[in-house]
N, C-alpha and C positions, 0 to 999 in steps of 0.2 A: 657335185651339185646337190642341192638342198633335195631329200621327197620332197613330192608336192602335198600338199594337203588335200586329201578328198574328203567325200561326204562320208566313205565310211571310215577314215581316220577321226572324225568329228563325232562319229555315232561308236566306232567302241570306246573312243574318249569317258564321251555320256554315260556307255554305258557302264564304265567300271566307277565313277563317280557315281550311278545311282544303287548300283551294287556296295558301296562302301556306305551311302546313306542309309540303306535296307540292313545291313547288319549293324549300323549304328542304336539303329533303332531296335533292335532285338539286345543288344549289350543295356541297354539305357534302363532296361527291362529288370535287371539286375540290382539296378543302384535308387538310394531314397537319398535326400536331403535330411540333414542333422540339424537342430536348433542345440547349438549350448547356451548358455545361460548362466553367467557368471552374478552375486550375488554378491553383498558388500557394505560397507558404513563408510560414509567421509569425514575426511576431520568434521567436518561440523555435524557429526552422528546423524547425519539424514542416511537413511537405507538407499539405494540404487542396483542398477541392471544395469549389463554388459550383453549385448548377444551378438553372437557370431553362428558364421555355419561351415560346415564340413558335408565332406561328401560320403556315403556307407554304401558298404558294399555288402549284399542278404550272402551268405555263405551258408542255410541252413539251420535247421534248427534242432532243441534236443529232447522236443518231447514235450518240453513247458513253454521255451520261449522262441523267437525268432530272431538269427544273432546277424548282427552287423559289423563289420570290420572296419574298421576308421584308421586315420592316421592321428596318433594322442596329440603332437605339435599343433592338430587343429583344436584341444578340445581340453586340451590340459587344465588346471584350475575351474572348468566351469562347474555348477553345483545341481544343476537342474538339463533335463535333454528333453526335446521331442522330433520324433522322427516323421516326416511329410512322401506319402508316398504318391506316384503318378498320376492317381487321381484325386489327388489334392488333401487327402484327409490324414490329419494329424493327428500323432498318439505320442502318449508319455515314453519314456524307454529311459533304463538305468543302466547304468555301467556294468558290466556282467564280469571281466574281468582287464587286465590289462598289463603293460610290459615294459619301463621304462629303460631298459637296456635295448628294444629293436622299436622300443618307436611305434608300439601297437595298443588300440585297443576294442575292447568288444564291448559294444549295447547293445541291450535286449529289450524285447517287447513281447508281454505274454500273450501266449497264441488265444488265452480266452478274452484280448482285448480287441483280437481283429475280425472273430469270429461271424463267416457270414460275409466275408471280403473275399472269399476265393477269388474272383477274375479280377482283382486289385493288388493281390499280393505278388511281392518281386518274386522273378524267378532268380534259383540258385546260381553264382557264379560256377564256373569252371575255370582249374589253374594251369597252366602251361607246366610241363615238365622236365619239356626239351632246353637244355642249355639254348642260350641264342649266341646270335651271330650278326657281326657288324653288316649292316647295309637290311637288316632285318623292317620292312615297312609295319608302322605302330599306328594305333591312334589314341588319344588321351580323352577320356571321356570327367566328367564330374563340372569341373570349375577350374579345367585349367589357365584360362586367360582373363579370370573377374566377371563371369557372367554364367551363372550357373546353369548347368544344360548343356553346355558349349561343347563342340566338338575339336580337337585339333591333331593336325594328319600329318606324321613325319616318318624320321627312322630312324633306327639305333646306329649312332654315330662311335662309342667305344664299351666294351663290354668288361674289360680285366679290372674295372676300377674298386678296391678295397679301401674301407673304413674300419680302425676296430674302433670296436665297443668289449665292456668289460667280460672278459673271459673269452672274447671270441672276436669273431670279422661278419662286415655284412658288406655283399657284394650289390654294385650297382651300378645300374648301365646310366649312359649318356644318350640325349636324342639331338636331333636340329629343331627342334623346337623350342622358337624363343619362352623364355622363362617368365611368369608373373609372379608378384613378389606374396601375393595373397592366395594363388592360386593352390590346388590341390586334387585328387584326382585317381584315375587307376589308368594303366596303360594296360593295351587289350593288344592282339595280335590278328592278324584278318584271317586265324582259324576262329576267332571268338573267344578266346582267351587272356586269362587274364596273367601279364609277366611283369608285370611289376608296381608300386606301390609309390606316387609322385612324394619325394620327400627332398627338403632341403637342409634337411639335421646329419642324415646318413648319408651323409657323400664327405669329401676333404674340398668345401670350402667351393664347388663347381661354382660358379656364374653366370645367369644368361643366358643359359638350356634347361627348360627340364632333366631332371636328372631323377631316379629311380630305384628303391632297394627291389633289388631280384626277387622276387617271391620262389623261387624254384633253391633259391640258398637260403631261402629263411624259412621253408615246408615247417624245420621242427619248430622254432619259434611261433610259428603263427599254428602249427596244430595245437601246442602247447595251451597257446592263449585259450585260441575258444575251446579246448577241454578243460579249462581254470587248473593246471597243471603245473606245479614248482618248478622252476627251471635250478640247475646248480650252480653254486655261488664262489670263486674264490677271491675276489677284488683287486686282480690285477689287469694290468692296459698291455698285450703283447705283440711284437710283430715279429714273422721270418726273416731268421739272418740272412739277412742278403750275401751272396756269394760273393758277388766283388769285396763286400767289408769282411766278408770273411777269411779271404782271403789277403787283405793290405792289413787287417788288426791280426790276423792267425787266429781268429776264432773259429772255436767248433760249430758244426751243424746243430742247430736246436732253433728255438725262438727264444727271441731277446724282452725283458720284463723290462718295459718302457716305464712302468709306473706300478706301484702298493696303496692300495689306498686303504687310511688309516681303518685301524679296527677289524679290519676283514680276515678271512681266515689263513690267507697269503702270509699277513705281518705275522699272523701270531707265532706262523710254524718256521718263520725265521729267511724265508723271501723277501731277497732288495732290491731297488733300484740297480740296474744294469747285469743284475743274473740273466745266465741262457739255460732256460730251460732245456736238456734234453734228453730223459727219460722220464716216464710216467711209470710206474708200478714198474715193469720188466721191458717196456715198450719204448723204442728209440722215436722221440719228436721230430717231426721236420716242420710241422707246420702247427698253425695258431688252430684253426676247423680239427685237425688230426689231436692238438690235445684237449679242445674241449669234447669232444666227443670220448677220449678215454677217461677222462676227467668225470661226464657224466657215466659213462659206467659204470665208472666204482661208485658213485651219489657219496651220499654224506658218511664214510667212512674211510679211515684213515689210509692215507697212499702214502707208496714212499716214492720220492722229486731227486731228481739229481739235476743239481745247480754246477755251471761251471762261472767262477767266480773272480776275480783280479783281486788277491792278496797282495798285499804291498807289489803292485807289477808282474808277478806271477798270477797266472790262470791257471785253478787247484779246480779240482771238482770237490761237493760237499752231497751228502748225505739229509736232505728234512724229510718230514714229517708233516701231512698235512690233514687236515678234517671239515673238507668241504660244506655249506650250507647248503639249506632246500629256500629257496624265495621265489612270492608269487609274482614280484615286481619287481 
């Protein structure tokens, strides 16, 4: 037989709904509205505007300025910014730095331009640290559904989901929440935390959910960003051998080089298409995260790679040489 319904299943209902509004409102605290501002001539050389908005998330600042964390997908190509904070007043703000391998970037606004705004200024986000877990209840704060402001309340539907990106992987979760195609956003946790970063670049193609780069697997990337900080460079695309193919091909343990992209310091040092990486300097590879991470500890100086390779149908191991980059983008 069904519970009945009583009045106090109708009032703790209420009341964890007015408790989800009450720290909505305290997250919301956090986040300004973005003007980009795109700039231009048309064939018939008349000058024009584009403007779009994004959602910023205040992460602190360094002394000089007040930085903002944005998603670049929202903001990319524009030439002009200002940022609108909760009590309505608008200010200039430039691009401070940014990351086109995770998909980030930061605007700033100098602290002598808001000077005199203390009870108006966003407070600091806070970032989650803990791994999550499926069935984990979210809420998406910014412009997730086309109406900026907007709140929407689900929950992490799958968490293992990997995308690479060049030199590395970004993890990212799935929610039940239906997807906008314009939308954008941060996902919070109902400690008040912030786990992840609404993006539709860094997933494999999701549809029709919101979907999320983990902030807890991109810590160095995004400390990176807002310290305007080089990330290392070798220009290839890699994934883990998967064990089943490792073991129907008899491939060794390493990660597999999907992709060289011309010019970068991968080609020159004699890295191809379908090598497995599996040593770095003295250090056995298992995974894509485990070599960029000894990749950047050696930075830009030379490693030695063991490549296991398919010479005419034999798998030889080989010997390069390689001399990573420092890039800020």
């Amino acid at each position: 037989a069904k519970a009945p319904i009583t009045d106090e299943t109708v009032q703790g209902f209420l009341n964890m709904y007015s408790g989800i509004a009450e720290l909505s409102g305290k997250l919301e605290k956090s986040m300004v509205r973005i003007t980009a501002i795109t700039e231009g001539v048309d064939w018939f050389e008349e000058a024009y505007e584009t403007v779009g908005n994004a959602t910023g998330l205040y992460v602190g600042d360094n002394g000089l300025d007040m930085l903002f964390l944005v998603n670049l997908d929202r903001i990319e190509g524009a030439t002009k910014f200002r940022v609108s904070f909760a009590n309505g007043k608008t200010y200039p703000c430039n691009i401070f730095s940014y990351d086109t391998n995770y998909r980030l970037a930061v605007l700033s606004v100098r602290l002598s331009e808001v000077k005199g705004e203390q009870e108006a200024l966003p407070k600091k986000a806070k970032f989650a640290l803990e791994d999550l877990e499926v069935g984990t209840p979210v809420m998406v704060l910014g412009n997730p559904n086309g109406h900026a402001g907007a709140m929407e309340l689900g929950m992490v539907t799958g968490t293992e989901q990997v995308v690479q990106v060049v030199d590395d992987e970004v993890m990212y979760f799935t929610t039940g929440i239906t997807e906008y195609a314009e939308g954008d956003g941060f996902v919070f946790n109902l400690a008040g935390e912030v786990i992840g970063i609404v993006s539709d670049s860094l997933n494999k193609g999701e549809q029709g959910v919101i979907t999320a780069a983990n902030v807890s697997g991109m810590r160095e990337g995004i400390e990176n960003t807002l310290n305007n900080v080089p990330r290392i460079y070798c220009g290839m695309r890699l994934e883990a051998v998967n064990t089943v193919m490792g073991g129907k091909y008899s491939l060794p343990d390493g990660i597999y080089v999907s992709e060289v992209l011309p010019g970068s310091p991968a080609m020159y040092a004699g890295i191809k298409n379908g090598d497995i990486i599996t040593e770095v300097g003295i250090t056995p590879i298992s995974s894509v995260r485990q070599f960029y991470e000894e990749i950047t500890e050696v930075g830009p100086h030379s490693v030695r790679i063991i490549v296991n390779r398919d010479v005419k149908g034999e798998r030889k191991e080989q010997t390069l040489y390689m001399v990573p980059e420092l890039r800020f983008h």
